[in-house]
Each structure stands twice: as structure tokens, then as C-alpha cells.
N, C-alpha and C positions, 0 to 999 in steps of 0.2 A: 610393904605389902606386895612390892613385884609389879605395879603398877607402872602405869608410863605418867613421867610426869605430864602438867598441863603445859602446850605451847603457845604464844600469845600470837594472834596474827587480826591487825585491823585493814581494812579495803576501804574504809573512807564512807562509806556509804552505808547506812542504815539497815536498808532493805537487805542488801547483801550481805553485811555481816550477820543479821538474824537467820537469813538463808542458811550460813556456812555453819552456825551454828544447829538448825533444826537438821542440815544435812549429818554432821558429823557430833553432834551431841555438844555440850559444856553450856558456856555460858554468855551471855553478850551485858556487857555492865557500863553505863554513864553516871556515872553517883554525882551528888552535889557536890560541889567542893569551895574551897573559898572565894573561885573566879565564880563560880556560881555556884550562889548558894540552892536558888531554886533552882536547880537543874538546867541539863543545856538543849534537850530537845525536847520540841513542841507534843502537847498532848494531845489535841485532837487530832492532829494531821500526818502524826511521825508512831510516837509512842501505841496508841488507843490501837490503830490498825494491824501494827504486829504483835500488841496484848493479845488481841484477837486472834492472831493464825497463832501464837506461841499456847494460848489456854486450848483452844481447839485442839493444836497435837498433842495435849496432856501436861505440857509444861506450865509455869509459875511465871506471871509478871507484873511486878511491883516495884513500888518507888522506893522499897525496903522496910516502910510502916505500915501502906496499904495500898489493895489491890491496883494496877492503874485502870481497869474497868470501872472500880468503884468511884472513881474521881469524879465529882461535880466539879464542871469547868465553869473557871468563875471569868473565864475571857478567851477570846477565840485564837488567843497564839501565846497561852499559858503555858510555863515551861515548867517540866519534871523530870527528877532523877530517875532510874529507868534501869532494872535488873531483869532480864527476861532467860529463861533456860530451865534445862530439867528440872525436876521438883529435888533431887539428892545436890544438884549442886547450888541453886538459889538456897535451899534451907542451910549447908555449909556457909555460903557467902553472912549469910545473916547472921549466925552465930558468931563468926569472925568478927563481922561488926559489934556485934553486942559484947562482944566479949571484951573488945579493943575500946569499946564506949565509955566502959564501964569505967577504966583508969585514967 
């Protein structure tokens, strides 16, 4: 489609990578995985705050089933998977998974 592809670029730090992402668009993603199945960062203190400034600037942020706003925290340094970014490219990220889930 002429497109550029996507470049991966991490900084270590949360806050800033969400940043680079709200600056320059895509996506910022911590999924579970089998080191961690719950996820690797904290929901009240890491995730919920930049849910916050990512829905605010019109973006999508979810743990990939649901919203991470909507979360009842069942403990105060509870860990979730954590997909935050444009609404075109989180809905891409999801389907890849579902798609990939599926087999």
C-alpha cells in the first residue's frame, strides 16, 4: 500500500514510551506471556494513569479483553497486560491476536 513500515523502538520507561507513542502515533504493547501470565505492569499506578492521558487523546487502552479503566482492582500492585495506542492500530493488534488464538 506504499506505506512505511512500523519501527520498534523501546526507552525503558513507561511513561516515555507512551509519550513517543502519543507524539508520533502507533502503538505501545505489554501482553501476558508465559513469564507472566498476569501481565508485567502495575494497574493502578503504571497502566490506569496512561489509560487515562491515551483515552483522553482519543486512543484505545486495554488489556486486550477489556478496557484497563474498566478494571476493578482486586489489590493495590495488581498486574495487567496493557495495549494502549490509536484506535486503527490497537483494533489491528486485536484481530492478529484473535486471529492467531484461534489455531
Amino acid at each position: 500500500d506504499g506505506s512505511s513500515p512500523y519501527g520498534g523502538r523501546y526507552i525503558g520507561s513507561m511513561v516515555a514510551d507512551v509519550h513517543r507513542t502519543l507524539v508520533y502515533g502507533g502503538i505501545f504493547l505489554y501482553p501476558a506471556n508465559s513469564k507472566s501470565p498476569k501481565g508485567k505492569l502495575r494497574l493502578l499506578y503504571e497502566c490506569n494513569p496512561m489509560a487515562f492521558v491515551i483515552e483522553k487523546a482519543g486512543g484505545i487502552a486495554t488489556t486486550g479483553h477489556q478496557s484497563i479503566l474498566d478494571i476493578v482492582p482486586e489489590d493495590i500492585h495488581q498486574r495487567v497486560p496493557v495495549v494502549l495506542g490509536s484506535p486503527d492500530d490497537v483494533k489491528e493488534y486485536l484481530e492478529i491476536v484473535k486471529k492467531h488464538a484461534a489455531k
